[in-house]
N, C-alpha and C positions, 0 to 999 in steps of 0.2 A: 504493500500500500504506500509508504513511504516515497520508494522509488516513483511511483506511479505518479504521485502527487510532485513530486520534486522535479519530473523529468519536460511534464506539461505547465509547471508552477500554479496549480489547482490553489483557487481563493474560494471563499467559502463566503456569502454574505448572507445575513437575514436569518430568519428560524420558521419560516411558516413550513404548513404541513405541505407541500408541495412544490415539486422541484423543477425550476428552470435554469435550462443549460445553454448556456450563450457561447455558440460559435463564430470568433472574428475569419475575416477571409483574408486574400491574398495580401502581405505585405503588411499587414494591420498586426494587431494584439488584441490584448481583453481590455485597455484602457480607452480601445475602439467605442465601447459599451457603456461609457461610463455616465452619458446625458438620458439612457436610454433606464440603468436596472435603479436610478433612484427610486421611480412609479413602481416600482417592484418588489422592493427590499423590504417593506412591511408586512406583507401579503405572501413572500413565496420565500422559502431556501434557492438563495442563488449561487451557481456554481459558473464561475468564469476558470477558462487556462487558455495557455497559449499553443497552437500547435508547435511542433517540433519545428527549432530552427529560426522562430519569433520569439519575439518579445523578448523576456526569462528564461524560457526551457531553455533544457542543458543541451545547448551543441552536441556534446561529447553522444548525444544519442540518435544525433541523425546518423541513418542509416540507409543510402542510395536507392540498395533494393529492397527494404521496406518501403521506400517513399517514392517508388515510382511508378506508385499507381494509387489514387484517393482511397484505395482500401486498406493502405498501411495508417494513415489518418483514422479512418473510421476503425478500425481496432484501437488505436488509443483512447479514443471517442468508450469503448464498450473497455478499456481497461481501466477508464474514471468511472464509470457506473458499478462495475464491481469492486472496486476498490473503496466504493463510497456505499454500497449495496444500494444504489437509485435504482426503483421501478418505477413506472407509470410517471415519468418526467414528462415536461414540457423543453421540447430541445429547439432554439435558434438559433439558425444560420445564415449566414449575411455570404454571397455570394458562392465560390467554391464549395464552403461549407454547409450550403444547401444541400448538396449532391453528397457529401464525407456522411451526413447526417441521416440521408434516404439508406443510403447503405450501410448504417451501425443499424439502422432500425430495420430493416432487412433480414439484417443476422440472428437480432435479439429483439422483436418486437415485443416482448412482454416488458421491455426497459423503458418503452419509448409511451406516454399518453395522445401525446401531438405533437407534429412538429411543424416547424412555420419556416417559411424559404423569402428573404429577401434579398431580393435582385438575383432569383437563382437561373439557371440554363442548367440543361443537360446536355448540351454539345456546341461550343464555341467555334465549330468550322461549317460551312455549308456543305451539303451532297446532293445527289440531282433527288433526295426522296426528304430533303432539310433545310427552309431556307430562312432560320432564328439565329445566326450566327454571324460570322466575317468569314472573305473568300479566303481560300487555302492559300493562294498567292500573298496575300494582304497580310493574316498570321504570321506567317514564315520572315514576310521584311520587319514586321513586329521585334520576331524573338531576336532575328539575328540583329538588331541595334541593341537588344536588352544584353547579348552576349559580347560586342564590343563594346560597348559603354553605357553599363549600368547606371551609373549616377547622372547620364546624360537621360538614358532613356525615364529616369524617373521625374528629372524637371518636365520633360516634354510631355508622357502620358496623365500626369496626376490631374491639370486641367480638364483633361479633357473627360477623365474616368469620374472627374469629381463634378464637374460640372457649375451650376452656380456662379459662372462667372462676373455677378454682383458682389460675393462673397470671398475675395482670393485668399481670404487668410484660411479657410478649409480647404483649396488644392495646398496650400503650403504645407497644412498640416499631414495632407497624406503624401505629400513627398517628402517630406519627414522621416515619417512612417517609414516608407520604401527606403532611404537610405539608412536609417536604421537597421533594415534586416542585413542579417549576412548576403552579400551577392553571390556568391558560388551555391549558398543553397537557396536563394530567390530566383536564379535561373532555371533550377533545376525544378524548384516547387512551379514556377510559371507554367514551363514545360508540362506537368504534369497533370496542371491545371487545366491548361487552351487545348490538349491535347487528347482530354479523356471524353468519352461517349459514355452516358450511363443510360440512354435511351432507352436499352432492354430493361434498366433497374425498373422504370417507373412504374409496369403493370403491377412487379412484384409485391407495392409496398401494402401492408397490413393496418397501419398507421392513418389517422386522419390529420391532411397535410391542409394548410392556407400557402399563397403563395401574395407575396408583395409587390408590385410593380409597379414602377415608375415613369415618368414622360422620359425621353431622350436620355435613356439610359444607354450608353454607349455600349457596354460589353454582354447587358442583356435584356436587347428591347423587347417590345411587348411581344412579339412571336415566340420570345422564349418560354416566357410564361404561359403564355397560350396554349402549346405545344405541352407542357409540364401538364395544365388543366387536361387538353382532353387526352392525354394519356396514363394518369395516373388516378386510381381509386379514392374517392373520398377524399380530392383537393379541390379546395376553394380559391379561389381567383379574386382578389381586391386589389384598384387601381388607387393607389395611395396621393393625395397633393402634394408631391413633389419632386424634383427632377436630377436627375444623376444617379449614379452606382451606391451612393454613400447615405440613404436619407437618414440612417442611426443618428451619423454627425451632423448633416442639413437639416432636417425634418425628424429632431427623433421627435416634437409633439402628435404627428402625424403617423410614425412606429408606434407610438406609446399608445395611442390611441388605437389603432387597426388590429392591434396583439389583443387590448383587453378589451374591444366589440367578440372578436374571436372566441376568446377565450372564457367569456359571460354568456 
């Protein structure tokens, strides 16, 4: 347990009898979260961590071929539930971890009560039978600026992921963010990210799922979501006021709200 908790840097907030589990996505942390689980922390046991490679956790545990595929994620994800013995949680996930989440609940749905997907996708590349994503060509000139110069590619992307540009002080903060993470294993987590299909995941899930979506969300616009609704059992679809990848940080009154209509 220990390890478990030290590896992902497991925080523990609140004491209600019901457990929600906030997953940060790409580039981010659990401090992603922090405008969002105050409306929380009375009401519910809140569990925040970092995935491997973010924030806190311990480097010394990333692990290549564990992590190169969202279901080395989503086992960490089911080795905080057992280590904490959480059943019938409330699990959130904020992008990528939309999808690490569908698939912990997959494995162990009797861990899982709901869970809720903002700004999620289940496949970030188009095919001639998919078209919620960016062209394979387009991807590919993406990754390879992100692999010659990371810290270049993070001034450039954060705008534009983040959106709000009334607001510049939140792209600053997620480029922040992004240089913060380690780059060797932000290239590698990207890749595993823009890269993975969980499309077959979505019939499977057991779980009653909401999905968040927002105007001119660059990495997962409304097709994404759409696409999530009519293929996955017992997901609900709310178009939330506001616009970008990030509404937690932009719009968490508008998260805060859409989570507890849901959830009441």
């Amino acid at each position: 347990m220990k390890n478990v908790l030290q590896r992902n840097n497991v925080k523990i907030i609140g004491e209600g009898a019901e457990t929600i589990i906030f997953a940060h996505g790409f580039g981010c942390d659990q401090n992603a979260w922090r405008s969002v689980i105050t409306a929380f922390k009375s009401d519910y046991r809140i569990i925040l961590f970092d995935l491997v490679g973010a924030g806190k956790s311990d480097l010394k545990a990333y692990d290549p071929n564990k992590y190169n595929s969202l279901d080395g994620y989503a086992s960490d994800v089911l080795d905080i539930c057992e280590a904490l013995k959480i059943e019938n949680s409330i699990f959130v996930g904020h992008s990528v971890s939309s999808m690490i989440g569908l698939l912990a609940a997959n494995r162990k749905p009797s861990y899982f009560k709901k869970l809720i997907f903002i700004g999620p996708s289940a496949r970030y590349i188009n095919d001639s039978d998919y078209t919620a994503g960016m062209e394979k060509e387009d991807l590919e000139s993406l990754l390879d600026v992100m692999d010659s110069n990371y810290l270049g590619w993070s001034q450039l992307m954060a705008p534009k992921i983040m959106g709000n540009e009334d607001n510049p002080i939140l792209a600053e903060e997620l480029s922040n963010s992004f240089c913060a993470t380690d780059p060797d294993i932000a290239k590698k987590f990207a890749r595993t990210t823009f890269l993975s299909d969980n499309r077959k995941d979505l019939p499977l899930l057991q779980v009653e799922s909401l999905s968040l979506q927002t105007f001119d969300d660059l990495l997962a616009p409304e097709a994404a979501s759409q696409y999530i609704f009519e293929n996955t059992p017992g997901n609900t679809r709310v178009i939330i006021n506001a616009t970008g990848h990030c509404p937690h940080l932009s719009a968490p009154f508008e998260v805060i709200n859409a989570i507890k209509s849901y959830l009441n």
